[in-house]
C-alpha positions as CSV (number, residue, x, y, z in Angstrom):
1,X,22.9,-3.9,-35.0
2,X,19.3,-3.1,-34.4
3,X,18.1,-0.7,-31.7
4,X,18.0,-1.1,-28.1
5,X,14.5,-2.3,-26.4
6,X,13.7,0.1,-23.7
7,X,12.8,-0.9,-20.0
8,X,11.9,0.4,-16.6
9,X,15.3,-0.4,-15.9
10,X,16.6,2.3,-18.2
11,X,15.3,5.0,-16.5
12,X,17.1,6.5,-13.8
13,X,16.5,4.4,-10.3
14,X,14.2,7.7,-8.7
15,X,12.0,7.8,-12.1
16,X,11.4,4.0,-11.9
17,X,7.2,3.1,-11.3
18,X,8.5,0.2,-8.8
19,X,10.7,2.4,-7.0
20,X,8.3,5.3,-6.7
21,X,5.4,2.8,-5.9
22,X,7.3,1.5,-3.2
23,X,8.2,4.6,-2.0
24,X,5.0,6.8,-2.0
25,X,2.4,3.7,-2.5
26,X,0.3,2.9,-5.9
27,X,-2.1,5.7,-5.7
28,X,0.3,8.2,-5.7
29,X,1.6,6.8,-9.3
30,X,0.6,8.8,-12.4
31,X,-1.7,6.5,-15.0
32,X,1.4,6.4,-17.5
33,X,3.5,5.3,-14.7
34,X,1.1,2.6,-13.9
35,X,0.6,1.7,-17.7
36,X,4.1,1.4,-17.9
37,X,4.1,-1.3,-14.5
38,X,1.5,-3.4,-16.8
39,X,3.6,-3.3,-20.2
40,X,7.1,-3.2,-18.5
41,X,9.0,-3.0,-22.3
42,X,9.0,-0.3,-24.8
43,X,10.0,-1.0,-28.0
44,X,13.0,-0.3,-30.2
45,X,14.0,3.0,-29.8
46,X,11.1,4.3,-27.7
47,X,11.4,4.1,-23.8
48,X,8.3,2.4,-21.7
49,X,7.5,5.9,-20.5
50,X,7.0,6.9,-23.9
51,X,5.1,4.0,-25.2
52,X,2.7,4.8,-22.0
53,X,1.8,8.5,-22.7
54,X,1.7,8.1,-26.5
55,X,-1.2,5.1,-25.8
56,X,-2.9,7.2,-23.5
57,X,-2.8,10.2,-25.8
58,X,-3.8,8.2,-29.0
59,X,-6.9,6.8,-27.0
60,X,-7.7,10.6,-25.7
61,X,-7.8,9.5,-21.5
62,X,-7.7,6.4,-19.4
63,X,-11.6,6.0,-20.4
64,X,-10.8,5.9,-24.0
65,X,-8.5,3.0,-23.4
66,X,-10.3,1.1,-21.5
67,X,-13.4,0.7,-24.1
68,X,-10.6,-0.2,-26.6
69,X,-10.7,-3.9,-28.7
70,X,-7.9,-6.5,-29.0
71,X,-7.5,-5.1,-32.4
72,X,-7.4,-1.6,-31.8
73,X,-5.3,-1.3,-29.1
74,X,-2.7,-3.4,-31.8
75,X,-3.1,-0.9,-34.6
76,X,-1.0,1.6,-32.0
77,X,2.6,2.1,-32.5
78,X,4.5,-0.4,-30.0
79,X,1.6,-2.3,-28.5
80,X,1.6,-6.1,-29.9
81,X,-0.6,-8.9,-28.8
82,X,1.5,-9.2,-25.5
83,X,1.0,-6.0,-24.3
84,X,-2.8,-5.5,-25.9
85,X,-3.5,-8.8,-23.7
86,X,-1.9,-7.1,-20.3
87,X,-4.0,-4.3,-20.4
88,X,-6.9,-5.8,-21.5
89,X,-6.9,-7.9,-18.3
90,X,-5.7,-5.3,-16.7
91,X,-9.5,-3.6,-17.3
92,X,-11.2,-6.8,-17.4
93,X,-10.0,-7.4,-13.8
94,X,-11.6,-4.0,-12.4
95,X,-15.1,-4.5,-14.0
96,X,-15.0,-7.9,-11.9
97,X,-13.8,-6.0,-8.8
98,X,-16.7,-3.3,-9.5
99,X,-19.4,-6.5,-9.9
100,X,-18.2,-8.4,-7.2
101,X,-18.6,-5.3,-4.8
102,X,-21.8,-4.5,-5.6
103,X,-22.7,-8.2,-4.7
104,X,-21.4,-7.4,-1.4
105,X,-23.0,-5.3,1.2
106,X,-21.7,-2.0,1.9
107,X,-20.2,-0.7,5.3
108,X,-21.8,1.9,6.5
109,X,-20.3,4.4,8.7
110,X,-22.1,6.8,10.8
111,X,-20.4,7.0,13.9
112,X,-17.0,7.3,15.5
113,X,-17.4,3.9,17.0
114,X,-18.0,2.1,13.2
115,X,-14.8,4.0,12.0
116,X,-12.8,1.9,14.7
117,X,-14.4,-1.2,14.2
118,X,-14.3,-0.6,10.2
119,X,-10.2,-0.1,10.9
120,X,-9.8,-3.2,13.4
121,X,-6.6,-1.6,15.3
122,X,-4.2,-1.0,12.7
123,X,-3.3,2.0,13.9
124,X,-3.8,1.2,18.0
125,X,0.6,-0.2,18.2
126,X,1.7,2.4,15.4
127,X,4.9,3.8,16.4
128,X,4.9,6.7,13.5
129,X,1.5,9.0,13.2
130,X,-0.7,7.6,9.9
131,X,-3.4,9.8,8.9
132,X,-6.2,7.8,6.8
133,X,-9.3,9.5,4.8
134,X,-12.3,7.4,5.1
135,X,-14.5,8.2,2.2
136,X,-17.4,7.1,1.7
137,X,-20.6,7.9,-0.7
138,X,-24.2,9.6,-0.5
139,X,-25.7,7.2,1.7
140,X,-22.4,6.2,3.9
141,X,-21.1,3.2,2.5
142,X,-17.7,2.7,2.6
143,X,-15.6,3.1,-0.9
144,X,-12.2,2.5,0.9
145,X,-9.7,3.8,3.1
146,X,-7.0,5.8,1.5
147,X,-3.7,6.6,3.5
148,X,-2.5,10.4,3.6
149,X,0.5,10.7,4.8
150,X,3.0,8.7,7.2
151,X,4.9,11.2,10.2
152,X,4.7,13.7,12.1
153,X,1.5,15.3,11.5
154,X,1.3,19.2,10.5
155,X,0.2,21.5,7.5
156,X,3.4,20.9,5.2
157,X,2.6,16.7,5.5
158,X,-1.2,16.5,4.9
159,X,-2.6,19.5,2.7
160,X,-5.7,19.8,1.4
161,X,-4.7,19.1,-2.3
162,X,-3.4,15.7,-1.9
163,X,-6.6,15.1,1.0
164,X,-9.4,15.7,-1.6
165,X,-7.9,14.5,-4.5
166,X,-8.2,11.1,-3.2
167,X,-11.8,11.9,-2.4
168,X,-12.4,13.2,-5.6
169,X,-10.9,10.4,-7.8
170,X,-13.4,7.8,-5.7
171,X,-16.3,10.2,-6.1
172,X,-16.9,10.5,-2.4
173,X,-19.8,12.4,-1.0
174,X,-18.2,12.8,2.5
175,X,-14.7,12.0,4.3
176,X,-13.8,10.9,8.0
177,X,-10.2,11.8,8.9
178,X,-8.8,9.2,11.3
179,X,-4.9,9.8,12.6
180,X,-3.1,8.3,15.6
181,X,-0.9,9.3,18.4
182,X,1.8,7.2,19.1
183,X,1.9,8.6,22.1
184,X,-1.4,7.3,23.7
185,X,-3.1,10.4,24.1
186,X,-5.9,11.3,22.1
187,X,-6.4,15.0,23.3
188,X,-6.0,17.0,19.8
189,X,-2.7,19.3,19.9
190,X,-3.1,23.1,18.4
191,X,-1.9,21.7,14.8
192,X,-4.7,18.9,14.8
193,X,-7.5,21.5,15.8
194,X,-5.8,24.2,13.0
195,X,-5.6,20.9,10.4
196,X,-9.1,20.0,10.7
197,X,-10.9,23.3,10.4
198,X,-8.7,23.9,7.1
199,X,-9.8,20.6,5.6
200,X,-13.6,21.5,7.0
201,X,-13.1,24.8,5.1
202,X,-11.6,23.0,1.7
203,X,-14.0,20.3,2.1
204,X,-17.0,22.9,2.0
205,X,-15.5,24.4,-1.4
206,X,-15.5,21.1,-2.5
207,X,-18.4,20.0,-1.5
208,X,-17.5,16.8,-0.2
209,X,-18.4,17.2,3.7
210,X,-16.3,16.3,6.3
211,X,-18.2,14.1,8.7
212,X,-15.6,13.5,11.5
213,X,-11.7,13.6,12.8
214,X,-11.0,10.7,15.0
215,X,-7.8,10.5,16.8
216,X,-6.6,6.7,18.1
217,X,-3.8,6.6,21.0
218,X,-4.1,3.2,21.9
219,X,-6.7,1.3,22.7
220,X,-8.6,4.4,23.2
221,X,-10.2,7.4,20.2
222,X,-11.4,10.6,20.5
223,X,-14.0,12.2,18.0
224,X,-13.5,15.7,17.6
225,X,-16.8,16.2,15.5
226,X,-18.9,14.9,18.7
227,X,-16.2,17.0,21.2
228,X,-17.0,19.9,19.5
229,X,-14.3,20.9,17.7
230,X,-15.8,22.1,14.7
């Protein structure tokens, strides 16, 4: 009897891409873990996990891969014309994303007020506290939205780390920090004033600037930036 094709299934429900993507949300995946969402099979033998990392590794990074051929990419242990084809289109789908943005005119936020209108109230009814990073590039525009963290807002939820990586992976020149209060109130409590000046600080090392920190309770926002608060 020949060897067993290895899945996603095979690994243990916690180390499972879907799981953890449902879970902690897509960007939060590793790039084998997300190679191994698009292939979904290894091959005899060989789990999808290690099908993923050995690709990745035979291609030297993520931008390797991407410039690979049809042919190329099926010269490499366990990748056949099925799975050459799913990534591929995989790539082939972003490069179309990338043109069709730069069709599109950019949002550009400079103020508290374009930060709430660029977010259209999905976070005004929230019953948990969301914090967002806006990030955006030299001149303003908009790159997109990422979401931090979902609860209670303090140090050992949103830390700089996981903050700036997400600006760093979308090349951002400069971050807003948006958060809500389920309660309605939009004064800033202790930990949001000790939060912000943290991520001012990291953001300086970085040198990715941090433009603003807009707290939503309701229908109404507070900007901490034009308050004073740092």
């Amino acid at each position: 009897m020949g060897k067993k094709s290895f899945t996603i299934h095979d690994l243990p429900a916690s180390e499972r891409p879907r799981e953890r993507l449902k879970k902690y949300g897509v960007e939060n995946l590793s790039t084998p873990e997300l190679l191994s969402l698009v292939m979904g099979r290894g091959i005899s033998g060989e789990s999808i996990a290690v099908t993923s990392n050995n690709l990745l590794h035979y291609f030297k990074n993520l931008k390797g891969l991407s410039g690979a051929t049809l042919e190329q990419l099926m010269e490499t242990k366990g990748i056949g014309l099925a799975k050459a084809s799913q990534i591929l289109a995989v790539f082939e789908l972003a490069k179309r994303v990338d043109i069709s943005d730069h069709s599109v005119k950019k949002f550009v936020v400079k103020t508290p007020e374009d930060v709430i209108q660029l977010l259209e109230g999905r976070l005004n009814d929230k019953k948990k506290e969301y914090f967002k990073a806006i990030l955006m590039d030299t001149r303003g525009h908009h790159i997109r939205t990422a979401e931090i963290s979902i609860g209670s807002l303090d140090t050992s939820i949103v830390h700089p780390r996981e903050v700036f990586r997400e600006a760093l992976l979308a090349s951002a020149a400069s971050v807003i920090f948006v958060h809500n209060h389920p309660s309605g109130e939009t004064e800033p409590s202790d930990d949001d004033i000790s939060l912000t000046k943290r991520l001012v600080e990291a953001g300086k090392l970085m040198g990715i600037d941090v433009n603003d920190h807009i707290i939503i309770g309701g229908n109404d926002f507070r900007s901490m930036k034009r308050e004073g608060y740092f």
